[in-house]
Structure formats: C-alpha cells, structure tokens
N, C-alpha and C positions, 0 to 999 in steps of 0.2 A: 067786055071781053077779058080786059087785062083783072078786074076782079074774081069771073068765074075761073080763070088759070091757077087765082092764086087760092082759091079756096078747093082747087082739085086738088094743089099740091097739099094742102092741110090735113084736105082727108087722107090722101095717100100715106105721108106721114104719121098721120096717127093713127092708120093702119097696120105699119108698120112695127110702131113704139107698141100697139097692142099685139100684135104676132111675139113680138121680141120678148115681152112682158111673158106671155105663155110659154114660150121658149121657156124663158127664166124659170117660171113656175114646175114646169115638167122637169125640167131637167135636177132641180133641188128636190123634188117628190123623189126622184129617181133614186137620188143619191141619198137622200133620208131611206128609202127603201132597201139600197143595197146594205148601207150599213146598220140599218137595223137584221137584216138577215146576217151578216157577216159576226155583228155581237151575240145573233142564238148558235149559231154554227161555235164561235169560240168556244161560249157558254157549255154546250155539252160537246165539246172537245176536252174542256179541262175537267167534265164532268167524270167522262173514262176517262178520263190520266186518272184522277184521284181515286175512279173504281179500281183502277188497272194498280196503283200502289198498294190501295188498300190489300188490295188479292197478293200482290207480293207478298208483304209486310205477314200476311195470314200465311201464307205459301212457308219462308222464314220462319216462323216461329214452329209451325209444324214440322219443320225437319228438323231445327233443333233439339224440340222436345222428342222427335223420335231417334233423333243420334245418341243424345243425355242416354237414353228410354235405351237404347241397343248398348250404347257401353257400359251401364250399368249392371246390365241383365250378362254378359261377355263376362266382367268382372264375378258376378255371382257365381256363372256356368264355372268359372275360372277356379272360384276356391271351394264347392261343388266338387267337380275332379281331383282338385287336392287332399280333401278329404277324403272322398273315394278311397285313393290312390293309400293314403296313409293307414285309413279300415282294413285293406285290403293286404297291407303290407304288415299288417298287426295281427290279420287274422295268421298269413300265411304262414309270419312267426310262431304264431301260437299253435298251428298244427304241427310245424316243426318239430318243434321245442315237444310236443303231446306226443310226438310219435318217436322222440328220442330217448324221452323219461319212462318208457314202458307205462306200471301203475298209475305215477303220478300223472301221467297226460291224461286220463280219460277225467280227474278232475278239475285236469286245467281248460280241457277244454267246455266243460260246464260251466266257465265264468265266461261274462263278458271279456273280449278282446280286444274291445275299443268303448272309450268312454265319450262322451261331449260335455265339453262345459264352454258356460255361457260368462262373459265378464260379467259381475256385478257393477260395475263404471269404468271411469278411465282416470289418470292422476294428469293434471298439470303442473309442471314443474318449470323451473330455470333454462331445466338442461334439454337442448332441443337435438343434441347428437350423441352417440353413444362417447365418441371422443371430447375428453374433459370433462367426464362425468364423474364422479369420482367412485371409487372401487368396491368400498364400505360404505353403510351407513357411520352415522356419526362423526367421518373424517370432516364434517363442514357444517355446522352445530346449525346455524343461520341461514342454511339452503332451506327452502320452504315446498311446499305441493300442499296442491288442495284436490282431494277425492273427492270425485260428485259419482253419486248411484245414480240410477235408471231409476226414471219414475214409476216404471211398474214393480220395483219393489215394495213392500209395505213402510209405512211411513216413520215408525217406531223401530225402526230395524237396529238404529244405532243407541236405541236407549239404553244409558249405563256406558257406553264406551266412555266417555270424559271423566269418569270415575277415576282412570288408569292413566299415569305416566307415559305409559308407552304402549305399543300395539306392533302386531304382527302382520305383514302383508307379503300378501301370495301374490302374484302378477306375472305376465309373461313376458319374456325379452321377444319384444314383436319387432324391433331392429335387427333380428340375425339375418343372416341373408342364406341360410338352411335350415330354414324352419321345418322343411317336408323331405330333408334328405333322407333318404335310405339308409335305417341304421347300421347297413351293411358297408357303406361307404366314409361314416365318416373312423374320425381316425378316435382311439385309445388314450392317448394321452395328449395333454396340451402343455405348451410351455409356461413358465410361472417364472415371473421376474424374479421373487426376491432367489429365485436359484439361480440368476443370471443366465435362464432360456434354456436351466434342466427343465425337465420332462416328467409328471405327474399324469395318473390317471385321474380323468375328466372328474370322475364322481369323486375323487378324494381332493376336489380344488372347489372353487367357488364359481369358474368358470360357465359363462351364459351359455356357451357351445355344447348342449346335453343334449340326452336323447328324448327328452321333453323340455322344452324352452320354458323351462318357469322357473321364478326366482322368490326370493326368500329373504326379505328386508326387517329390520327394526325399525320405529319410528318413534319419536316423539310426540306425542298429542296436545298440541295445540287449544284447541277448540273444537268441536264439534256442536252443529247447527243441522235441524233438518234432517238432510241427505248429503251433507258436506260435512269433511272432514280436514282442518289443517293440521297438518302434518312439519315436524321440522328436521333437519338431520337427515332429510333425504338421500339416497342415492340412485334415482329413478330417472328414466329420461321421460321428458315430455310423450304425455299420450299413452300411457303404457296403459295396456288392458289390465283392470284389476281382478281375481278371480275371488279373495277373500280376506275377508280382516280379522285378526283375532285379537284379543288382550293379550298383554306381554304382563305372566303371573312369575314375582320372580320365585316363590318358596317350590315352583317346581320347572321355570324355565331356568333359573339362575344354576349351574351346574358347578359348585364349588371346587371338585376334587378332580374336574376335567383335564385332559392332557393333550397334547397337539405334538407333533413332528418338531424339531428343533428348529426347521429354516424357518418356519412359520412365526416364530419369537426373535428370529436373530439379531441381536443390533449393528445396526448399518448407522453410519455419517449422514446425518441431514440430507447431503446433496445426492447421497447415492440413493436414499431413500424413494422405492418406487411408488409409496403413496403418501408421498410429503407433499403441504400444499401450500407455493411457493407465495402466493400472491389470492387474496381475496377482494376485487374492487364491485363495490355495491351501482348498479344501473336500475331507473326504476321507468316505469309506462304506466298509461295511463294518467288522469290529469287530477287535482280535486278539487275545491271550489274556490281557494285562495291562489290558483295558479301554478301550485309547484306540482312537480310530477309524483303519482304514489301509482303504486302496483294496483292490475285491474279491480282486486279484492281490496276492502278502503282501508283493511285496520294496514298501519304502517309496521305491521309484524310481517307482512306477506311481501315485504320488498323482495324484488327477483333480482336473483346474483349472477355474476357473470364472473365464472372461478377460469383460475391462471394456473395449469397441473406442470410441475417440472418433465420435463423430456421422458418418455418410458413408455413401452408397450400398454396400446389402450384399445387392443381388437379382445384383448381376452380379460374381466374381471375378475381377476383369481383373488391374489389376498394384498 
C-alpha cells in the first residue's frame, strides 16, 4: 500500500513538472511570437517615417526651387518694367521734343528713341563700394581689375588689344541709386569739390549722376589672355557692367592744345586736396602653394588694394 501511494505521488508529480514544462514552452512561443510581431510592426513604422522624410525632404526642395524660380522671375518682371518704363519715357521725350521742333521733329522722330545694349563682361576690381573709389583713373597706378567677356563672344575679339599701352573703357555706374529716374526730375547741376560745393552742369563734370549712367575710363593694359583683360590704374568699382573696350591711340586721342575751366587745374595744399591719396596699404586673398596669401589671379601683379581717401565728398565723381 505504502509503495503504490508513493508511486501515485510520482506520477502525479511528474504530471505536473510535465504541464509546468508546456506552460513553460507556450508561454516563451508566445513571447517569441509577440516580439517577432512587434519587430515587423517597428520595422515598417520606421519604414514611413523614412518615406514620410523622404516626401518632406522632396516637399522642401520643391518649394525652394519654386521660391528661387518666383523671385527670380519678380526680379526679371521687375527690370522688364523698368525698361518699359524708361522706353516709354524716351519715347514720350521724343515726340515732345518732335512736336516742339516743327521740321526737325518729323526727323527725329524717324530714329530710334530708345536703344538696348548688352554688357560685353563685367570688371572685378578692389573697390567693392563707390565710397573710396577713387575719382580718376590713374590717381592709384597699382589698383588692378580684370575684365572677363561672355563666352558667347567670339574668341579672337581681343586680338591686337596688348599691342597698346592703354585702352578705353565704356561701362556703366550700375551703383547709382537713379539709374531709371525721370529726366524730368533729376537736378541740372551737381556740386564739384574742387569748387568747395559750387555748382556745375552735370554734363560739363565727370559726375556718375547723368542722364545715361555710363562712364568713360582710361586704363592701363596689363595683359591680355583669352577673354581676360588686366587692367591697372583703375577707377572702377567692383562688378561694373562693361559695354565696350577701345585702344587708347594717342596721335588722335592725345589733344595737345586742349583747354579746361581754371578750378579744374587749380593748385590746392596736399591736405585740401579733394583727390589726394592719403595712404595706399596693399591686402591680398587667396592662398598659393607655398602658403603666403596672393590675389585670386596668381601672377602677384593682381594684388588687391585697399585705398585710404582723405575726407571729401565721394557720392559725386566729378574731378
């Protein structure tokens, strides 16, 4: 008796230890199961986040390029109208002007009334504001600019220029800040320092404030390369649109017997001197293989200068 008790208890037992075991077993499938579900669920959860960025990211780019894409196009609309505006104000001169001259207007008004010109390049130079620029050419022998053309010019365009000393450049003062005024508004005469803030008509000054913003430089000629031109003796600011380059011939630009206004010559004291130029300290950029700094162009002729002007009006380049 006391054996079969103990052998009920054994089975029972290891009836038990075997239920317990399945227990065991199901319950670990379970949770093998859950967390295999749980790692595909994460899985394409971070599957969209990453679609869901990517679409940002696409989203993003597309509104910038169509912001870029709208201010640019605003910008164009912008000087579009300007021109309009200036066509329009050229014409309306020109019927004027045609219907004040009696005879002569019916051949004025047979000409064009507005012209377009396109820059042939742009110059880089030193001077990145019209203040501190200096007023003439030649006041600063060692200022440098280099003119690059458009590559849709032809490629021989400058052949023969390096022949020549010097050269002639047309360009516009694209710093004025009434480039499209109304010739009706602006004013007749400008002030001119060496008269101590008398009063000259525009056209008889050097003054950038015209009724076409375009300017009229000497240069020195450097080098010429290409489609590059260095230039020295500058008095150009940074970026100026260039319209035209000519040689500078002197047996018929050189004007020996020429005569000027007397303030125009007058001697003035050093310090009173409105284009004396107090201080020239040379800065260079760009880097070149031994470590020292040279200007972005490599020959160390094109070092960029940072000029120091004594105190005087410098909204108007007169003389």
């Amino acid at each position: 008796a006391g054996g079969q008790a103990m052998a009920e208890r054994e089975r029972l037992f290891g009836g038990a230890v075997a239920v317990g075991i399945g227990l065991a077993a199901g319950l670990s499938l379970g949770a093998g199961l859950a967390a295999y579900y749980c790692a595909g669920r994460e899985r394409a959860a971070r599957a969209a986040l990453d679609a869901s960025r990517r679409e940002c990211a696409k989203w993003r780019t597309e509104k910038k390029a169509e912001r870029s894409g709208r201010i640019e196009a605003e910008k164009e609309l912008k000087s579009l109208r300007l021109r309009a505006q200036a066509s329009e104000a050229l014409l309306s001169k020109g019927d004027a002007a045609g219907a004040g001259d009696g005879g002569d207007g019916e051949q004025d008004q047979a000409l064009p009334q507005a012209y377009t010109l396109s820059p042939i390049g742009f110059i880089r130079t030193c001077f990145s504001r019209r203040s501190g620029t200096p007023r003439q050419p030649h006041l600063v022998p060692a200022a440098r600019g280099v003119v690059t053309l458009k590559r849709e010019l032809p490629k021989d365009i400058l052949s023969g220029l390096g022949d020549y000393s010097h050269c002639w450049v047309i360009y516009v003062f694209h710093q004025n800040t009434n480039l499209h005024q109304d010739w009706s508004k602006m004013k007749g005469k400008v002030n001119v320092p060496r008269l101590n803030g008398g009063r000259v008509g525009a056209l008889a000054t050097r003054t950038p404030h015209r009724p076409n913003a375009i300017g009229l430089s000497t240069a020195k000629v450097e080098s010429v390369t290409d489609k590059t031109v260095l230039l020295s003796g500058v008095d150009l600011v940074d970026g100026s649109p260039i319209l035209d380059i000519k040689p500078y011939v002197p047996f018929c630009d050189a004007i020996g017997d020429a005569s000027q206004p007397e303030w125009v010559t007058r001697d003035r004291e050093v310090e009173e001197e409105p284009l004396h130029v107090s201080r020239v300290s040379i800065s260079v950029s760009g880097a070149s293989g031994d470590g020292k700094r040279t200007a972005p162009h490599t020959t160390p002729e094109s070092l960029s200068l940072s000029l120091s002007l004594l105190p005087g009006p410098s909204s108007n380049a007169i003389y």
